[in-house]
C-alpha positions in Angstrom: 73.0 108.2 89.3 74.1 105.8 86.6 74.3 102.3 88.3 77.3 100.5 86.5 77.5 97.0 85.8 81.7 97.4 86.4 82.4 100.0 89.2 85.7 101.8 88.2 86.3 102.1 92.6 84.9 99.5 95.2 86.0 100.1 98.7 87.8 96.7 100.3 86.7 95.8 104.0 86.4 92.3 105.9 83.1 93.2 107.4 83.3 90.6 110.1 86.9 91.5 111.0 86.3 95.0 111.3 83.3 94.9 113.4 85.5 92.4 116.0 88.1 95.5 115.8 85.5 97.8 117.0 83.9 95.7 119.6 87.3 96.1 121.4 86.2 99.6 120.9 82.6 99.4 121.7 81.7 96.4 123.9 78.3 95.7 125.1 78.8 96.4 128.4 80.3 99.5 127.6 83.1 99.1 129.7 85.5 101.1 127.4 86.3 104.6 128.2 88.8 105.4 125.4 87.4 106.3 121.6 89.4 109.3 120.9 92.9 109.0 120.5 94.3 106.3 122.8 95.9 102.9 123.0 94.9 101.6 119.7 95.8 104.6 117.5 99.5 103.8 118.7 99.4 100.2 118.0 98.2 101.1 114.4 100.9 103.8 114.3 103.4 100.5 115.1 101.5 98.1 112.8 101.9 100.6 110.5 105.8 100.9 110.8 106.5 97.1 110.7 104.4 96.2 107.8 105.5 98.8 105.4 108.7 99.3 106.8 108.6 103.1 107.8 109.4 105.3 110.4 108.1 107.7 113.0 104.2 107.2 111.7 101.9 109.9 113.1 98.5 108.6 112.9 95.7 111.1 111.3 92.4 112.3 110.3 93.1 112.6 106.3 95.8 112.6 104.3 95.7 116.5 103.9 95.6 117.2 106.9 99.4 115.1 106.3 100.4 117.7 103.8 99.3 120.6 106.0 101.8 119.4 109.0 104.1 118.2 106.3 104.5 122.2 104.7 104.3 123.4 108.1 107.1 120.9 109.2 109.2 122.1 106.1 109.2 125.7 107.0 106.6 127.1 104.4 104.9 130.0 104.8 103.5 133.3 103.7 104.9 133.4 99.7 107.1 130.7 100.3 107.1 128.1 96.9 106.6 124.4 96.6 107.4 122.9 93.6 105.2 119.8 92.7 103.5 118.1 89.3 100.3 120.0 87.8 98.9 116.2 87.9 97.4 115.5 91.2 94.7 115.8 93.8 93.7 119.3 94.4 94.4 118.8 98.2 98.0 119.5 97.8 97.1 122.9 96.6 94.5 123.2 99.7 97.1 122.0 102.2 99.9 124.1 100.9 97.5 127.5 100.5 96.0 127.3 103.8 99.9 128.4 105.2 100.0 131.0 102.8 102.2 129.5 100.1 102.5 129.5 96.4 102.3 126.3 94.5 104.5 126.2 91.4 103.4 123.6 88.9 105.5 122.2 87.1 105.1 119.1 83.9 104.6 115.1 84.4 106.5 112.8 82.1 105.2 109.9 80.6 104.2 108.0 83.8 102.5 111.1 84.8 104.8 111.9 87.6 106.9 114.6 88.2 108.9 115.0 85.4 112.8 115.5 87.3 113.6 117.5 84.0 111.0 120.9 84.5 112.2 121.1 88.4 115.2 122.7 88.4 114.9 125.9 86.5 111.8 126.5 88.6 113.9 126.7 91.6 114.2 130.3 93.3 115.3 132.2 96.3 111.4 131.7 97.5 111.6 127.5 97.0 111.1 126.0 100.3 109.9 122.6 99.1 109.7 119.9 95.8 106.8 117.8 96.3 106.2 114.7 94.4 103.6 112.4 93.6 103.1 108.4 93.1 100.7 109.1 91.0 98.0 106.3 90.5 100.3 104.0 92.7 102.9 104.4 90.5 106.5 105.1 91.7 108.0 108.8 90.5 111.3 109.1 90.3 111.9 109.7 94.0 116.3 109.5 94.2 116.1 112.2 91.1 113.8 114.7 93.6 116.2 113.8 96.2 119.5 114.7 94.2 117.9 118.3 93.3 116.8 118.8 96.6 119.4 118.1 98.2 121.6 120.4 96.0 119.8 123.3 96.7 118.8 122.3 100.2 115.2 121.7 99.7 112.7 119.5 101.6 111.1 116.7 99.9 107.8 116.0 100.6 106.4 112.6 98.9 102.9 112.3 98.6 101.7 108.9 98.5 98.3 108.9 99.6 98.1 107.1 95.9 100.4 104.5 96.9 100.9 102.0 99.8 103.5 99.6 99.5 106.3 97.8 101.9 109.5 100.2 101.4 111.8 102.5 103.4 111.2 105.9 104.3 113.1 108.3 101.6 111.7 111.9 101.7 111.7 113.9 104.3 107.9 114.0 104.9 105.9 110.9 103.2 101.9 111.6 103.7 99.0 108.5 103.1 95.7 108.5 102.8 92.9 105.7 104.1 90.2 107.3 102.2 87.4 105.6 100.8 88.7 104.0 97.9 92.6 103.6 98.5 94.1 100.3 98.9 93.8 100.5 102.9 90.7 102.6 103.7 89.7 103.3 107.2 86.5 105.2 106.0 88.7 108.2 105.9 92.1 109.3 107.5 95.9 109.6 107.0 99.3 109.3 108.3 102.6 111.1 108.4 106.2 109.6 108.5 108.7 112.3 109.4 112.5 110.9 108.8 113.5 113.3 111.6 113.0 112.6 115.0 112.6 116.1 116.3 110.3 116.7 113.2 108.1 113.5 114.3 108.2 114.8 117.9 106.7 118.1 116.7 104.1 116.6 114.9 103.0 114.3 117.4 102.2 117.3 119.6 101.1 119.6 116.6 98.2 117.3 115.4 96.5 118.1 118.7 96.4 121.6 119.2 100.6 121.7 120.1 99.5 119.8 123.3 101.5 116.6 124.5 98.9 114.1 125.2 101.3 111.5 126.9 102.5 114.0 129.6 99.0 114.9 130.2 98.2 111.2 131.0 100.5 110.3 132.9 99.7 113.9 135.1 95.9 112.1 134.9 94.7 114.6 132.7 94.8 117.7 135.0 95.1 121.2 133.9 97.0 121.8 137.3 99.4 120.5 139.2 97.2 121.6 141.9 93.8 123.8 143.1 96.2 126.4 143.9 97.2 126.5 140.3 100.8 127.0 140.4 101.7 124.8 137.9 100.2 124.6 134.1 100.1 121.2 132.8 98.3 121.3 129.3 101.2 122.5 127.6 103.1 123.3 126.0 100.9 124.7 123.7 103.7 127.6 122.3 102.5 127.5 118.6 99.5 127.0 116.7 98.3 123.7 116.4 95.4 121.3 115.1 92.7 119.3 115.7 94.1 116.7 113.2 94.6 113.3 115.0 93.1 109.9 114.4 90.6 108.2 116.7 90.4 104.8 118.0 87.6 103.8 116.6 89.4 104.9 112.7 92.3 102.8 113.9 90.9 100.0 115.1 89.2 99.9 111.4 93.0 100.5 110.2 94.6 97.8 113.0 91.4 95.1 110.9 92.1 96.1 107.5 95.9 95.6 107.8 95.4 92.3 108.2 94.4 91.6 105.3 97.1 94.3 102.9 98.7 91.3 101.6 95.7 90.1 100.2 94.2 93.2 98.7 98.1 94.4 97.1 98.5 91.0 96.0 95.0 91.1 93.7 95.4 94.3 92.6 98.7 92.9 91.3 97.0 90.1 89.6 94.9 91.9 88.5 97.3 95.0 86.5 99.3 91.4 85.2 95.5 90.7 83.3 95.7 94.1 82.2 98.7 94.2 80.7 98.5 90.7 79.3 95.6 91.8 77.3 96.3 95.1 76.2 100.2 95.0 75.5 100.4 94.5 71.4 96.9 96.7 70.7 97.6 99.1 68.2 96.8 102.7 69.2 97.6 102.2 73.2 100.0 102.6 75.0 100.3 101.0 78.7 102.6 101.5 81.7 105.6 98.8 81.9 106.3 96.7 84.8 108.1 98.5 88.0 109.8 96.8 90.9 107.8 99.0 93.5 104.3 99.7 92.2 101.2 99.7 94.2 98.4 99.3 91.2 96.3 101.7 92.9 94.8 102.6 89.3 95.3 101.4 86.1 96.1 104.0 83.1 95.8 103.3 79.4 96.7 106.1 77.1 95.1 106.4 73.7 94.5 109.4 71.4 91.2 107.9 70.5 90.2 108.2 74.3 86.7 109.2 73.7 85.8 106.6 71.5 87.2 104.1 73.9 85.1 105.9 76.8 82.0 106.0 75.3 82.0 102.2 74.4 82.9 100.9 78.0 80.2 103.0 79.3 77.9 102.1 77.2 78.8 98.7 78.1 78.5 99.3 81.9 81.7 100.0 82.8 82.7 102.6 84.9 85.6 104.7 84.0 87.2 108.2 84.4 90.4 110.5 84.7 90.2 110.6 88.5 92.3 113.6 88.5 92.8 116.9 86.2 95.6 119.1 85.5 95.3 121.7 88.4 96.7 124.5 86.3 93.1 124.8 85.4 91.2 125.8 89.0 90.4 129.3 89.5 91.9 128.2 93.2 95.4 129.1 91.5 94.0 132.3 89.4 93.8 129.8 86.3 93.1 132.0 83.2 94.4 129.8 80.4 96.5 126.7 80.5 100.5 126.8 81.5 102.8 125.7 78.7 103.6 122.5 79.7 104.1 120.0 76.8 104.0 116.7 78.7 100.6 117.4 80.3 99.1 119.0 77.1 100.4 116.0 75.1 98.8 113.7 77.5 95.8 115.4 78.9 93.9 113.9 76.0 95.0 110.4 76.0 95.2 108.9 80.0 91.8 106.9 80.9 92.0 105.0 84.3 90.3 101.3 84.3 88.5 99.8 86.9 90.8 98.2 89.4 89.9 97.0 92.6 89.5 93.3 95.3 85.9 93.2 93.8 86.9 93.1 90.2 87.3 89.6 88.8 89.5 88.2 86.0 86.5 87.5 83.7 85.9 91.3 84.4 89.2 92.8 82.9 88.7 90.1 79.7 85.7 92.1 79.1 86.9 95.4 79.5 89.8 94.4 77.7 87.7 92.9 74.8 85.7 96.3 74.4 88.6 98.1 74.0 90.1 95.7 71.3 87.1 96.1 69.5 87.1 99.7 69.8 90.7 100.0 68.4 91.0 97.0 65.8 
């Protein structure tokens, strides 16, 4: 494996405050009895709410496992469509064809995103769903979704595992990921805001096998009411479920990192202002403007001399890649040629994400920055 001198990902973590969180978990003494779901996966659920100001949070094991409950929440099943952007992480095809639907891709405009313009005509009698993307952090144009939707009485399902940001609950179904390398990682794991209540009751109880674990506390965790067994307590278990929630000890790495959000959102900020500082007037590029509610989870450049640019920052050790293809192209959706799709086969050649992450300094991004000058002087 090619050790980089410039890692295009770094995961963030407080090592120190995250091995405090998990003594709480695992003391010395070993006094706790709690390490699956418990106490401290609803405190992060509440953290959660109050720092980035949404609603009904249910805590989880990965962000796809989000999407599954999200499509199942919204009704899809066998042949039912979701319309969402060919642009994106594979695991919204996963998620969505493990229910038995059909995903219908459809074009990204300039920012990547969804473009609002190639959803409508896709619509059919079978279209259960529109799901859209924040692609790299970046905000898609999330009222427009909402205004078709709405019209045709859709769910809206926003995945944002790419972005994590202070800002009210929209969509029906938001879904976040705390993988690895996104701006809050937890090692791995996910969480799902429902803007219903009954829907955020029903996914509470379907992330554990359709089982509601705070009746079966406070019934101290007995099957029966009694030896006799008159009375079934592990209920109510009337439709198929998952093993999908988050543990305590994920959360209480979640409940450690979120103290320090701020800080990590705040660099990554700084750090896209470098970018753009640097890169604005160089001929041949073109560069994402400014938005109000981005989450600079990657930085995109878009060049038609992409390979050239490439080559040269590897060459000089740093790290860089397209993170994500066109899904169009996986033999997962029988994928035999391309779809006609003029925004993503315009820019298919040209996007290049740049390192961006807490461990990147500013004398970093000059250098990267400089390279790429040079490249296209």
């Amino acid at each position: 494996m090619k050790k980089y001198k410039i890692s295009l990902f770094w995961p963030y973590y407080d090592g120190s405050k995250v091995i405090e969180s998990l003594k709480e978990v695992f003391p010395e003494d070993g006094s706790n009895k709690w390490l699956a779901e418990a106490d401290r996966v609803k405190e992060f659920e509440k953290v959660f709410e109050k720092k980035l100001r949404r609603k009904n949070a249910v805590a989880l094991n990965s962000g796809t496992a989000g999407l599954v409950l999200a499509f199942r929440l919204a009704g899809v099943g066998v042949g039912d469509e979701v319309i969402m952007p060919v642009l994106n992480c594979s695991a919204d095809l996963h998620a969505l064809m493990q229910l038995g639907g059909k995903p219908v891709l459809c074009d990204v405009d300039d920012t990547l995103n969804i473009d609002v313009d190639d959803i409508e005509h896709r619509i059919t009698n079978k279209t259960k769903a529109i799901l859209c993307v924040n692609f790299g952090g970046y905000p898609c144009e999330i009222e427009e979704v909402l205004s078709i939707a709405r019209k045709h009485d859709l769910k809206v399902i926003e995945d944002s595992c790419q972005y994590l940001i202070p800002r009210e609950l929209l969509a029906d179904y938001e879904v976040f990921s705390f993988q690895a390398i996104k701006t809050l990682t937890t090692g791995d794991g996910g969480l799902l805001c429902c803007n219903d209540d009954k829907d955020y009751e029903r996914a509470r109880l379907l992330r554990w096998f359709d089982i509601d674990r705070d009746f079966k506390a406070k019934q101290g965790y007995k099957v029966f009411r009694d030896w006799e067994m008159r009375e079934f307590l592990g209920g109510p278990q009337s439709e198929v479920g998952y093993k999908f929630q988050m543990s305590d000890v994920t959360a209480a790495i979640g409940l450690a990192q979120m103290e320090d959000l701020d800080f990590v959102i705040e660099k990554r900020r700084r750090l896209t202002f470098l970018y753009r500082r640097e890169l604005q007037s160089v001929d041949g590029l073109r560069i994402l403007p400014p938005h109000p509610l981005e989450a600079y989870w990657l930085f995109h450049i878009f060049t038609l001399r992409r390979r050239e640019v490439a080559e040269a920052l590897e060459d000089a050790g740093v790290e860089v890649n397209v993170v994500h293809n066109r899904n169009d192209i996986l033999p997962l959706v029988g994928a035999s040629r391309r779809l006609d799709l003029c925004g993503m086969n315009r820019l298919e050649q040209q996007y290049l994400c740049l390192p961006l992450h807490p461990r990147l300094k500013e004398e970093d991004v000059i250098y990267i920055c400089s390279i790429i000058k040079k490249v296209l002087k």
